[in-house]
C-alpha positions in Angstrom: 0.0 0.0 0.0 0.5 4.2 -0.5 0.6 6.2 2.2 -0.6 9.7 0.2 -2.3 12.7 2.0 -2.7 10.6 4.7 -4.8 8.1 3.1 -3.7 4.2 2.1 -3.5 3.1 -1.6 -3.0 0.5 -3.9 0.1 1.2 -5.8 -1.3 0.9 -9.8 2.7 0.2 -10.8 4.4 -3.4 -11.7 3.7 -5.9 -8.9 6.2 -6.9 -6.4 6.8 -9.2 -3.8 8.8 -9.3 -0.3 10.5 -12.5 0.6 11.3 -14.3 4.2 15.5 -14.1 3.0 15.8 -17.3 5.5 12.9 -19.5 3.9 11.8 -17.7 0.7 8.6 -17.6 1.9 6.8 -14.9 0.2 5.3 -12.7 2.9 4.0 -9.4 1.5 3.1 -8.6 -2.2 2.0 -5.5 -3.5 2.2 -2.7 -6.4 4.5 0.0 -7.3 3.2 3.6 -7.2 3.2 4.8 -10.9 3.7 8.2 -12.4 0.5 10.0 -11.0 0.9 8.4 -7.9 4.3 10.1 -7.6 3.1 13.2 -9.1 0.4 13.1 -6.3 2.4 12.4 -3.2 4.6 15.3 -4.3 2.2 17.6 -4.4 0.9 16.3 -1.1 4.0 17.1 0.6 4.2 20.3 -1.3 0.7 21.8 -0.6 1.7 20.6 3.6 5.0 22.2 3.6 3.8 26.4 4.1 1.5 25.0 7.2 4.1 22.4 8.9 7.1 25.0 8.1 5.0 27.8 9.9 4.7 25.7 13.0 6.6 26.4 16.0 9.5 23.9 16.4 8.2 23.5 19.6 5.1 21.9 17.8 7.0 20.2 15.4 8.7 18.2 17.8 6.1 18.2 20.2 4.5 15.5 17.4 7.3 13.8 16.3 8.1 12.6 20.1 4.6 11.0 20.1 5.6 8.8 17.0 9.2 7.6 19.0 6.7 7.0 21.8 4.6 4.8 19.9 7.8 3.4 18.2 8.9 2.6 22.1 5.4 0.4 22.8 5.6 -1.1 19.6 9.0 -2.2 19.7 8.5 -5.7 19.8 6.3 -6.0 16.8 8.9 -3.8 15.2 11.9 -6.1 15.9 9.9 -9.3 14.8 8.8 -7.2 11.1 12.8 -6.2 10.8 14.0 -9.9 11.4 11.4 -11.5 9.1 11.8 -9.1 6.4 15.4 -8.3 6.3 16.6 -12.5 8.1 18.5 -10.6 10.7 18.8 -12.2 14.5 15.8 -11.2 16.5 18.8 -9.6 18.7 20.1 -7.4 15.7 16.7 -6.3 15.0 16.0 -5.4 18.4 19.4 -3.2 18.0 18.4 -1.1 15.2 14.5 -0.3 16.8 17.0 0.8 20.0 19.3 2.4 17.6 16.4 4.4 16.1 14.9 5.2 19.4 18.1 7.3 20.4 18.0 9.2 17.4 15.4 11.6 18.4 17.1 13.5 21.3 20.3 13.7 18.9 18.5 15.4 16.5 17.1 17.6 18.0 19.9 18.8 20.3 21.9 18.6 16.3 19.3 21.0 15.2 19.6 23.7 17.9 23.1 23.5 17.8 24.0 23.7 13.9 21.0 25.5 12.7 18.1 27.6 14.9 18.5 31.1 14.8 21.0 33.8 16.2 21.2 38.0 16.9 24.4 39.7 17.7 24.8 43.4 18.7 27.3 45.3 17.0 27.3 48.9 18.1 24.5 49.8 15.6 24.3 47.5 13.8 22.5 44.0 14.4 23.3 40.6 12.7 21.0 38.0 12.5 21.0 34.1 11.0 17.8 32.2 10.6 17.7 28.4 9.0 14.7 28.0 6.6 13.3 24.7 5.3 14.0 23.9 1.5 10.4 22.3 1.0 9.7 18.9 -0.2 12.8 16.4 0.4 12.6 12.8 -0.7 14.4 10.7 1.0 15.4 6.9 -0.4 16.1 4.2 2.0 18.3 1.0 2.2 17.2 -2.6 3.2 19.9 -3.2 5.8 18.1 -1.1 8.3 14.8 -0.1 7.0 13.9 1.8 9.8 16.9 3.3 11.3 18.6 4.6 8.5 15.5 6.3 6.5 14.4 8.0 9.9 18.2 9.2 10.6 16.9 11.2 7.4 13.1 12.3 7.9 13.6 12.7 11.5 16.1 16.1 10.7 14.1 16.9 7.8 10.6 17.1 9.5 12.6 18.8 12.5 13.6 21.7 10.4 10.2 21.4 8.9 10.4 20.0 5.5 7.8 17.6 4.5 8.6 14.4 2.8 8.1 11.8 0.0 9.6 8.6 0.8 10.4 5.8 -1.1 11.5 2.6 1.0 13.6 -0.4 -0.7 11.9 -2.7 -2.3 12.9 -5.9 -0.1 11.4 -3.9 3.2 7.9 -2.6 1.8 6.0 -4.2 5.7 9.1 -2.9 7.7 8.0 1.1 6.0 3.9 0.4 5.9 4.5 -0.4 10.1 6.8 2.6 10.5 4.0 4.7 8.5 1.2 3.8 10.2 3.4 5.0 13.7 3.8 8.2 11.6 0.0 8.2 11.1 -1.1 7.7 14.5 1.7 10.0 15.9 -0.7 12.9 14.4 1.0 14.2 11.5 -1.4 16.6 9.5 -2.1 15.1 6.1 0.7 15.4 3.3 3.9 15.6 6.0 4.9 12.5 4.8 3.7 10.3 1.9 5.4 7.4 1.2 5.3 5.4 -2.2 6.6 1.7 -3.9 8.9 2.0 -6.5 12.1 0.6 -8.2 14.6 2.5 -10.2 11.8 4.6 -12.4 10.6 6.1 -9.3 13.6 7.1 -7.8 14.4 8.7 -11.3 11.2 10.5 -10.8 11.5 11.8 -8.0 14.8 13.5 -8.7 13.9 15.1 -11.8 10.1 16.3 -10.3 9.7 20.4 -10.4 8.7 20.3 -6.7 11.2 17.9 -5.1 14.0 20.3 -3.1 16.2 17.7 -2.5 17.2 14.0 -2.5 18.6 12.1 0.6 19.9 8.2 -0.1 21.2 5.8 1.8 22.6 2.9 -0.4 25.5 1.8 -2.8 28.6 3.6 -4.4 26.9 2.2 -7.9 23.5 3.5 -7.5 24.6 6.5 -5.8 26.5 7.2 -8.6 23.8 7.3 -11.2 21.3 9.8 -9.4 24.6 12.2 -8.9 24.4 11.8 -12.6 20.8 12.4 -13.2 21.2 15.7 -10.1 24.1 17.2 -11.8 21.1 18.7 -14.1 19.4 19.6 -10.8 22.1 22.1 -9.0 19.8 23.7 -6.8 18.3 20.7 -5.0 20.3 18.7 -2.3 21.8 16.0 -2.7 23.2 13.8 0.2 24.6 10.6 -0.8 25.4 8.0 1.9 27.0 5.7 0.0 29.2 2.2 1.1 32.9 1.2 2.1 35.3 -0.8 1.8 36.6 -0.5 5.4 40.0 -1.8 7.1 40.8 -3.2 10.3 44.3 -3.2 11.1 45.5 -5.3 14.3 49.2 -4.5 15.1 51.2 -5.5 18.5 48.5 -6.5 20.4 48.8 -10.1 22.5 45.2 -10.2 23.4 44.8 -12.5 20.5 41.7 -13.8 21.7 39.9 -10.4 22.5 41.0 -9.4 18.7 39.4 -11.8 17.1 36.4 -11.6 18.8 36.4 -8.1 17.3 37.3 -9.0 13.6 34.5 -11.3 14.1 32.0 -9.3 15.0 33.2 -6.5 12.6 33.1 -8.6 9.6 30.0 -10.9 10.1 27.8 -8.8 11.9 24.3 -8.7 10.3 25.8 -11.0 8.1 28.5 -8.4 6.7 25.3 -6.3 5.1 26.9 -3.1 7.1 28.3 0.0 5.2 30.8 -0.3 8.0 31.5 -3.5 8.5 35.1 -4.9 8.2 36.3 -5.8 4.4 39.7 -6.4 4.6 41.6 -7.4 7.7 45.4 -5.9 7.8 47.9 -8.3 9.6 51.6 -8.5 10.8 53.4 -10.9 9.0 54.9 -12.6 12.2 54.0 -15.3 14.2 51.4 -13.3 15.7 50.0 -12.6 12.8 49.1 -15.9 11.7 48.1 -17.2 15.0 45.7 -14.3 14.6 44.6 -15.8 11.8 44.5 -19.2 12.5 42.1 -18.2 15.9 39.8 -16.4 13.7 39.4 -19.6 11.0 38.8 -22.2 13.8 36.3 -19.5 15.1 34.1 -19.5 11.9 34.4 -23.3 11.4 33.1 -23.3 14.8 29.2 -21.7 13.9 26.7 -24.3 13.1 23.8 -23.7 11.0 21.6 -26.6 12.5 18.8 -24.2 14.3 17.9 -21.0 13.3 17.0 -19.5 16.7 21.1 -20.0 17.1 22.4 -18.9 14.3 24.8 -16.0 15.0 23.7 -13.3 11.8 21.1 -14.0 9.1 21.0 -14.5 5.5 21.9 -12.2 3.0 18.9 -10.4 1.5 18.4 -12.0 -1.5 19.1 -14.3 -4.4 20.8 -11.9 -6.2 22.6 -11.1 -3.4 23.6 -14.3 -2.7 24.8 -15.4 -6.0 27.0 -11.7 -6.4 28.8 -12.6 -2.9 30.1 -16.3 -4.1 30.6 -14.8 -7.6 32.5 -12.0 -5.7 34.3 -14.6 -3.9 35.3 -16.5 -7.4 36.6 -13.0 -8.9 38.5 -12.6 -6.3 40.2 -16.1 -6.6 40.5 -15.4 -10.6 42.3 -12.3 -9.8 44.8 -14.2 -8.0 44.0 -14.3 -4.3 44.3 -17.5 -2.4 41.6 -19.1 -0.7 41.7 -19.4 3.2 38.0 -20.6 3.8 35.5 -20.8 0.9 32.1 -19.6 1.3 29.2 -21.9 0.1 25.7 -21.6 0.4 24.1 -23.3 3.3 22.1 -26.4 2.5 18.8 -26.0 2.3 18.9 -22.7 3.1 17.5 -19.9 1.1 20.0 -17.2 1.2 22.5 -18.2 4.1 25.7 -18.8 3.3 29.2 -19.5 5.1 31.6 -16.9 5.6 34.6 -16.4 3.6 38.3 -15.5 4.4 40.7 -14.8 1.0 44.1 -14.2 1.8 44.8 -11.1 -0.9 48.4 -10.5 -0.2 50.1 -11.7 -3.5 47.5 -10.2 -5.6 49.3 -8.0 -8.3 46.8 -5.7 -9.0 43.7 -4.9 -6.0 40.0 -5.2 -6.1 38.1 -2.3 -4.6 34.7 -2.8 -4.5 32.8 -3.2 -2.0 31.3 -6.6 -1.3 27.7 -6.9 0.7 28.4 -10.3 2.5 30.2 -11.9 5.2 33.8 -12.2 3.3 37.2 -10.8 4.7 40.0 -9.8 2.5 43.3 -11.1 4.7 46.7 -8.5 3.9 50.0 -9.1 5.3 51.9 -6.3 5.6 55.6 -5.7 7.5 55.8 -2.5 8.8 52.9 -0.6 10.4 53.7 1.7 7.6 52.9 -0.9 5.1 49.4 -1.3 7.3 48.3 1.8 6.7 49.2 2.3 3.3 47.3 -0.5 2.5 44.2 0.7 5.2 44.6 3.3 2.6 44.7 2.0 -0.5 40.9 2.0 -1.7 38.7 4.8 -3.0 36.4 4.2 -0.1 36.8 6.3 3.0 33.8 5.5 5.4 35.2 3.4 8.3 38.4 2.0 9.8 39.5 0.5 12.4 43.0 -0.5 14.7 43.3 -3.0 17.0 46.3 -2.6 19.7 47.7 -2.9 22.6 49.9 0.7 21.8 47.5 3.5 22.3 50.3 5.7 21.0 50.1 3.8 17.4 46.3 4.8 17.4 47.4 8.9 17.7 49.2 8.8 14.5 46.4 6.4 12.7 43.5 8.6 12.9 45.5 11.0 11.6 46.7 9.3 8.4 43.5 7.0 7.6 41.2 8.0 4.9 38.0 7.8 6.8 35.8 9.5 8.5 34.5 6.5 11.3 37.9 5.8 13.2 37.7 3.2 16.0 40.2 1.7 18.6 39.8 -1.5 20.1 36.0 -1.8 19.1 34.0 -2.7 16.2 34.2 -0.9 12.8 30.5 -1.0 13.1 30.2 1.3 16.1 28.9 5.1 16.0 27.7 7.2 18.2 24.7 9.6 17.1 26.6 12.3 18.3 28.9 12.1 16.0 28.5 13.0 12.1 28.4 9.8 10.1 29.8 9.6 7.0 33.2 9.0 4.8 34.7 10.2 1.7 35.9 8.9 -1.7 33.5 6.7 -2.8 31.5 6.9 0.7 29.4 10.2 -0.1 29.6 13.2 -0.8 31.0 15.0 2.3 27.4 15.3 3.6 27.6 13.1 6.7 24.6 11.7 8.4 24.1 11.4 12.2 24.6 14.4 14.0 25.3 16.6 10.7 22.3 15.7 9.6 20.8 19.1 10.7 23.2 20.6 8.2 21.4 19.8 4.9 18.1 19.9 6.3 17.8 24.0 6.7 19.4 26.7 4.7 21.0 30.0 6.6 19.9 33.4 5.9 21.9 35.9 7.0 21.2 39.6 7.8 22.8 43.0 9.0 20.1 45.4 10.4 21.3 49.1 10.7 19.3 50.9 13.7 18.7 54.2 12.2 
């Protein structure tokens, strides 16, 4: 269904389907939103925007707490619909709803402190700075966390009091109808939000419509890189691209061997590696150390079993597709000249689970940098620390990076010289806080972090002198 003007639809587009990732059991089925449909929700948001813009902020806010508080009793449901949807662990669902939860009091405290409004006396003369709202912003979300990530977008938008057309992805259409209906109850007057189906025509759409002020994406470098192409026509509207990595985790004298790989482990095959930040390629010593490293971390993944679901420690990957571009991935990589440390396969009589894989990429000639959705780790031995980070470095990726140590000192000169713009120390590559930006260069966006910056592309300054005469 269409959520348009406040009023539920039947999408009149191609038909579509949402699949349990774990069985393949179909679960939801429904129709895109077609041209008029778009056309409609846009002017929806657009006809909404002068009356929800007017409103206090005070009022703005005052309804977009009631729809976190409704998110916080309906939690549970919310966790279930994420882990049958997207086949994470009932546990990683029940991270992102808590994830999503905390993003409310950061953006609002993000708001007052990058935008708002400010006077300064100057003898005579008076300067002022107001933030305005650019209109109607659409705003594109991923499948890896079809609730957090899209509201890490509307949230600041409808803060600053934009109104908003929203196009969820097409493997999570129950996880957005659920979040919507939260939106509808919360009390939103009609045309704040409208959200509609689509594939890739829709998303064309809505870049290219008259009244859309802006775009805001969370996704890959590859489609990312084909709406910059279709906004480069469109230099007045925003465009924030959160795009994907190919991140680094360097471990370098440390003897806490177990505690390390407990931490590539969780870096790499959280939600089953479908992470923009999880860990891609894992930088080594080439010592003893090193390999015992290694070793610890292989016998760690032979270890999981697949046997019973309710145990299993990450989910599938999303889809087919998916599925068979991570082995094929995994076979490139191979091709290309990297050695083999543990092959991935698909799980028996599984639907999309597979096995991870660890590819020892030292003695490749020539590198591979893409980024790879799946549970896979790219092993590098290097000799020096300054061979570490020239390789951490060594990507046109720049979202998240990570070092491993038992020298705090090493970690001093690291942030420093990595290429990245989430830097952690003896934690996940995964973590953030949301009061932080969020965001990387290269290939990861374009400079137009999320999280706590999130404020900044949601309002537009106007600045004023006022001469008391």
């Amino acid at each position: 269904m269409l959520y348009i003007q406040n009023q539920w639809t039947s999408g009149r587009g191609k038909l579509f389907k949402s699949m349990n990732p774990l069985t393949g059991e179909i679960i939801w089925e429904g129709n895109f939103a077609n041209a008029s449909q778009l056309n409609a929700a846009m002017h929806a948001a657009h006809k909404s925007h002068d009356g929800w813009s007017t409103e206090s902020n005070q009022a703005r806010i005052k309804i977009i707490r009631k729809f976190y508080a409704l998110l916080e009793k309906n939690k549970l449901p919310m966790t279930k619909l994420i882990s049958t949807e997207t086949g994470k662990t009932h546990a990683d669902a029940a991270s992102e709803v808590a994830a999503t939860l905390a993003k409310l009091n950061n953006s609002i405290l993000a708001y007052k402190k990058r935008t708002g409004s400010e006077r300064n006396n100057l003898g005579v003369m008076q300067t002022s700075l107001q933030h305005a709202s650019h209109g109607v912003m659409s705003v594109v979300g991923p499948f890896n966390f079809p609730l957090h990530l899209p509201n890490g977008h509307i949230t600041p938008a409808l803060i600053a009091g934009n109104t908003i057309v929203y196009k969820p992805s097409e493997s999570t259409p129950m996880v957005a109808e659920y979040m919507m209906m939260l939106w509808d109850k919360a009390g939103l007057p009609a045309g704040v939000i409208n959200m509609i189906h689509g594939g890739k025509d829709i998303v064309q759409g809505l870049c290219k419509h008259p009244l859309n002020k802006g775009l805001l994406f969370t996704g890959s470098y590859k489609v990312g890189k084909q709406i910059n192409k279709i906004m480069a026509d469109y230099p007045e509207k925003i465009l924030a691209l959160e795009l994907g990595g190919n991140n680094p985790l360097v471990v370098w004298s440390t003897q806490k061997i177990n505690a390390a790989v407990d931490l590539i482990f969780e870096s790499a095959f959280i939600s089953s590696g479908q992470r923009c930040t999880c860990a891609r390629r894992l930088i080594l010593p080439n010592t003893n150390n090193g390999k015992k490293i290694l070793a610890k971390l292989k016998q760690r993944i032979q270890s999981l079993s697949y046997a019973d679901e309710s145990n299993l420690y990450y989910g599938p990957l999303i889809s087919p597709k998916a599925t068979d571009g991570f082995l094929a991935f995994q076979d490139k990589l191979i091709k290309l000249g990297a050695k083999s440390i543990l092959k991935a396969r698909k799980v028996r009589g599984s639907f999309n689970l597979v096995t991870p894989s660890l590819i020892n990429t030292t003695g490749m000639k020539k590198s591979y940098d893409e980024e790879n959705f799946g549970p896979m780790l790219q092993v590098y031995f290097a000799d020096t620390f300054d061979d570490a980070v020239a390789e951490a470095n060594n990507t046109k990726y720049g979202l998240a990076a990570g070092l491993i140590s038992d020298n705090e000192k090493l970690f001093e000169g690291f942030t420093h010289r990595i290429n990245a713009g989430v830097i952690n120390f003896n934690s996940t590559t995964t973590g953030a806080s949301g009061a932080f930006p969020f965001g990387g260069i290269g290939r990861s966006g374009n400079l137009r972090p999320a999280g706590f910056y999130a404020a900044d592309y949601c309002a537009w300054p106007k600045a004023s002198i006022i001469k008391k005469l």
